[in-house]
TORPA-4810 file (N, C-alpha, C, O; in nm, 3 decimals):
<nodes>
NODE_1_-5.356_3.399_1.556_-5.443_3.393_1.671_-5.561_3.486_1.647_-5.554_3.608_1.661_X
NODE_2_-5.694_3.403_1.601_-5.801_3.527_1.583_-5.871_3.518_1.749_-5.868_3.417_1.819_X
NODE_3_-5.934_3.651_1.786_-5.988_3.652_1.897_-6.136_3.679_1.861_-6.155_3.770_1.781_X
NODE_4_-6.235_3.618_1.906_-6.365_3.653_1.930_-6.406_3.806_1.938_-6.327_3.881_1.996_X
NODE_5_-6.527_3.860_1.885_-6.537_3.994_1.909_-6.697_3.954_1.946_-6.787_4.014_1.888_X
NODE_6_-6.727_3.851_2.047_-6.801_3.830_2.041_-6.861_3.911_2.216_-6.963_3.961_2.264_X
NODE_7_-6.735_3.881_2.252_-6.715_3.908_2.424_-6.807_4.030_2.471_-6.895_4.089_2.409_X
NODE_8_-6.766_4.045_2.581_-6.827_4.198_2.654_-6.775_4.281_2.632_-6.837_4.383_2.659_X
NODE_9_-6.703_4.292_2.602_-6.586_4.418_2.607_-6.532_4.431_2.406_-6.428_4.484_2.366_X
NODE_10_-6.637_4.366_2.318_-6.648_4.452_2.218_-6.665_4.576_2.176_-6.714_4.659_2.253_X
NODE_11_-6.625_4.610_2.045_-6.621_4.751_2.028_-6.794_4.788_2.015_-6.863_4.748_1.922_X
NODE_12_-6.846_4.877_2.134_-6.937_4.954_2.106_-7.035_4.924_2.232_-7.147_4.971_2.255_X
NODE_13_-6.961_4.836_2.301_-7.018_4.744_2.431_-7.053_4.890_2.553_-6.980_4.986_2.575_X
NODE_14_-7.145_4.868_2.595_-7.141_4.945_2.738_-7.053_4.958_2.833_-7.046_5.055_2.909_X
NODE_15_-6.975_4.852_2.834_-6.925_4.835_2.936_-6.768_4.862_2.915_-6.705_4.851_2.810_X
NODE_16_-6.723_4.898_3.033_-6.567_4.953_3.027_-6.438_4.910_2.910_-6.410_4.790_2.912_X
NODE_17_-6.382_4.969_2.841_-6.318_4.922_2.755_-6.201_4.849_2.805_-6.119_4.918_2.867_X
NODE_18_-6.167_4.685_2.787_-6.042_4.655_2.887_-5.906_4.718_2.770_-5.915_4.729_2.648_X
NODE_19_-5.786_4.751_2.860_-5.664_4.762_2.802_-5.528_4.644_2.818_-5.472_4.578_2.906_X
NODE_20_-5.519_4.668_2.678_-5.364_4.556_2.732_-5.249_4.584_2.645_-5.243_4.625_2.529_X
NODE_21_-5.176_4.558_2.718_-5.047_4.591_2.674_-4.991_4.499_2.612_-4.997_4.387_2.662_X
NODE_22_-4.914_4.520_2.473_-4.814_4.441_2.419_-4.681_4.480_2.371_-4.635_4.558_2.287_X
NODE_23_-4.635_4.392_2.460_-4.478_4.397_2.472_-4.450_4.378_2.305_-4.527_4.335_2.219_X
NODE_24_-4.330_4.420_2.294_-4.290_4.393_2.147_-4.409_4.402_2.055_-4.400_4.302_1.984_X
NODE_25_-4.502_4.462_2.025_-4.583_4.464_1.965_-4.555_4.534_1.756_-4.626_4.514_1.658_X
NODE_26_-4.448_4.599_1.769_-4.423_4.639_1.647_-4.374_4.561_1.592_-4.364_4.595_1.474_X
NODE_27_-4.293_4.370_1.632_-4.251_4.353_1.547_-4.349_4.244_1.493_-4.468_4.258_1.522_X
NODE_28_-4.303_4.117_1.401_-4.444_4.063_1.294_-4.549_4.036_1.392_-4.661_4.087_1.401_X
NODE_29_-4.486_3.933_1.474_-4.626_3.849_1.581_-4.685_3.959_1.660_-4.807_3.953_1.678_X
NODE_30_-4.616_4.067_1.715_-4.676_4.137_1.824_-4.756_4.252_1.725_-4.863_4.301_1.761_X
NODE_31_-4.700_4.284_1.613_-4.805_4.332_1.509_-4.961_4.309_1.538_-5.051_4.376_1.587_X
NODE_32_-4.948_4.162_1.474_-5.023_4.078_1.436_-5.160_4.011_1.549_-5.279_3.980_1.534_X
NODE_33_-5.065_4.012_1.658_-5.153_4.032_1.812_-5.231_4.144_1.842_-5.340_4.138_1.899_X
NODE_34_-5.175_4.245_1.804_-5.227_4.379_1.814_-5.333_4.358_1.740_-5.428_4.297_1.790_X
NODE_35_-5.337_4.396_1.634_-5.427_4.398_1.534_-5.547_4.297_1.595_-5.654_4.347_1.628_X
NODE_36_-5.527_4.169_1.607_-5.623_4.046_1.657_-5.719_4.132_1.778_-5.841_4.116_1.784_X
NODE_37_-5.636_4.232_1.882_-5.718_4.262_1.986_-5.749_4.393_1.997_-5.795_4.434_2.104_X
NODE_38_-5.727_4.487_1.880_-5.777_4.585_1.859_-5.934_4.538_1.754_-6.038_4.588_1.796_X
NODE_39_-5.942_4.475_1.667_-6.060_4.442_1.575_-6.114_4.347_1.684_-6.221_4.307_1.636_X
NODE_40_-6.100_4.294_1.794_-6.192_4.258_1.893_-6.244_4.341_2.038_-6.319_4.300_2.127_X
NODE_41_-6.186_4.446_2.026_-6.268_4.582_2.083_-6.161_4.622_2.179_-6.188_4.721_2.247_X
NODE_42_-6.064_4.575_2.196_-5.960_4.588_2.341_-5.880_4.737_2.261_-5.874_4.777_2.145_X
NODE_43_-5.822_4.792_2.405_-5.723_4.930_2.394_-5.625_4.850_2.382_-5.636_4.742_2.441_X
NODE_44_-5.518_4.874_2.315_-5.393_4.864_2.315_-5.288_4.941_2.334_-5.277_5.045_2.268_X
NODE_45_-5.186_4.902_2.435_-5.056_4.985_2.464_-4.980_4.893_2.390_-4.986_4.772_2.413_X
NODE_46_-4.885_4.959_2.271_-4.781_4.893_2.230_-4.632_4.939_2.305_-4.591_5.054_2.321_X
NODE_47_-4.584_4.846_2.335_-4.439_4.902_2.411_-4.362_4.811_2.338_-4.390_4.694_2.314_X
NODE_48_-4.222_4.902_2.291_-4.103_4.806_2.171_-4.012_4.897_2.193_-4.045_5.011_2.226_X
NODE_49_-3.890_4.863_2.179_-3.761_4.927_2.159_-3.722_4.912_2.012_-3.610_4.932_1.966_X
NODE_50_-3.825_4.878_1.949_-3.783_4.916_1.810_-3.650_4.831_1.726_-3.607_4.853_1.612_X
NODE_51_-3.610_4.741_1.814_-3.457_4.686_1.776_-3.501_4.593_1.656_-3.435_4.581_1.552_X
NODE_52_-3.609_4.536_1.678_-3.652_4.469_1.542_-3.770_4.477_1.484_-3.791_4.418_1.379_X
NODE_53_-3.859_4.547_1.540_-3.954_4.554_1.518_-3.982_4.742_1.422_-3.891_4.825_1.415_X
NODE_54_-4.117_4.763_1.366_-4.093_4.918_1.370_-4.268_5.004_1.372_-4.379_4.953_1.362_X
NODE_55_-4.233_5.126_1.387_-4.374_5.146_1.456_-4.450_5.136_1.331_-4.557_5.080_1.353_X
NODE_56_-4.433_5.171_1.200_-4.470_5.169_1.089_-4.646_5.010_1.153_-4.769_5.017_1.144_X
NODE_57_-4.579_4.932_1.192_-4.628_4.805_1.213_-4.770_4.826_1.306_-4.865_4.748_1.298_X
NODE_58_-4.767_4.934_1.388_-4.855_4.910_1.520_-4.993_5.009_1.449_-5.001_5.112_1.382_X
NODE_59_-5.099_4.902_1.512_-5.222_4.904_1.441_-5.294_4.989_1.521_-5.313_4.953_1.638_X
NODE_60_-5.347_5.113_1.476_-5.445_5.199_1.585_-5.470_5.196_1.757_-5.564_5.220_1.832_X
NODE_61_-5.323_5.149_1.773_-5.271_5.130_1.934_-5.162_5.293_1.961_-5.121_5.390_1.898_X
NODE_62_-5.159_5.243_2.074_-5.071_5.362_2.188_-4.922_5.338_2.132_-4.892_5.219_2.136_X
NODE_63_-4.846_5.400_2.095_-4.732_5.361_2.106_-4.660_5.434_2.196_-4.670_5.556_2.210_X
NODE_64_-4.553_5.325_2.287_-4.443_5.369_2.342_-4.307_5.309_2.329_-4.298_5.195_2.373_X
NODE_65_-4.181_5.371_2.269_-4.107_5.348_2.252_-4.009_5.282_2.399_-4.015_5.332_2.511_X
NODE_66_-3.948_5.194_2.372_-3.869_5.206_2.541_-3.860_5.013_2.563_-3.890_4.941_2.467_X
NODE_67_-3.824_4.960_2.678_-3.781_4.863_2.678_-3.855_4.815_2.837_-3.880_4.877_2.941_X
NODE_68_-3.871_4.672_2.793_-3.934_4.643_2.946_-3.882_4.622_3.070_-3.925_4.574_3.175_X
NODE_69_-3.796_4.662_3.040_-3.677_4.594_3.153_-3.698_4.791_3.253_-3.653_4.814_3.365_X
NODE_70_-3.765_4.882_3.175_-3.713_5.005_3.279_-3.843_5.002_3.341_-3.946_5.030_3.279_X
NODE_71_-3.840_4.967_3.467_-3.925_4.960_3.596_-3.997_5.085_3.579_-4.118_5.062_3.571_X
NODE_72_-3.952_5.273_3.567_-4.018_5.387_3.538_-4.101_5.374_3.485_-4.220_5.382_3.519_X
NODE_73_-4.034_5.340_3.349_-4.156_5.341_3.224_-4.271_5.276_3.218_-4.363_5.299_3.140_X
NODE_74_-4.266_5.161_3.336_-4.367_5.057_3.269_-4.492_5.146_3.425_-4.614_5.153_3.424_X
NODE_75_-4.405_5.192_3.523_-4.457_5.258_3.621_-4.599_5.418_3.531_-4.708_5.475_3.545_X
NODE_76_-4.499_5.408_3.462_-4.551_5.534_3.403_-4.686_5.515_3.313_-4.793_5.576_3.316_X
NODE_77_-4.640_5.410_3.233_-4.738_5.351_3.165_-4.866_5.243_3.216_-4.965_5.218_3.148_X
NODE_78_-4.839_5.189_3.348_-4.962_5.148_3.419_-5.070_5.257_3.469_-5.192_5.257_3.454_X
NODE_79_-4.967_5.371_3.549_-5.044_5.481_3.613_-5.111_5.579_3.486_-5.219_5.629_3.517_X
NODE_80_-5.068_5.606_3.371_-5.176_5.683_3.297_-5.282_5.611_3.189_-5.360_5.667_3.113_X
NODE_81_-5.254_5.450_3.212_-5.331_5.366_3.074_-5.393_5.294_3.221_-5.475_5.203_3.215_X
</nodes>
């Protein structure tokens, strides 16, 4: 999946940097997603429990270890990202 870096919210754009989160992001595809929307200017939160995936993988993103299922964490991680 290549993404455009053509958008508004390219790297170097005036305008607010958007963030997004990817679930499973350490393992191949969510890697690989990452990467696609970091080289098209977006912040990335990676969130993985690591069960198959590993951080080795996550591309100049946020990492947080942990699982989506804990309501806190994801609490935690909306309110400071």
């Amino acid at each position: 999946m290549a993404l455009s870096s053509t958008n508004s919210f390219a790297a170097g754009s005036e305008q607010q940097q958007k963030t997004v989160l990817v679930v499973g992001g350490a393992g191949y595809i969510g890697s690989h997603v990452n990467k696609d929307l970091i080289d098209a200017g977006y912040k990335s939160i990676v969130l993985d429990n690591l069960y198959r995936g590993t951080e080795d993988a996550v591309y100049k993103a946020v990492f947080v270890k942990g699982d989506y299922a804990d309501a806190a964490l994801l609490d935690t991680i909306f309110t400071t990202h």
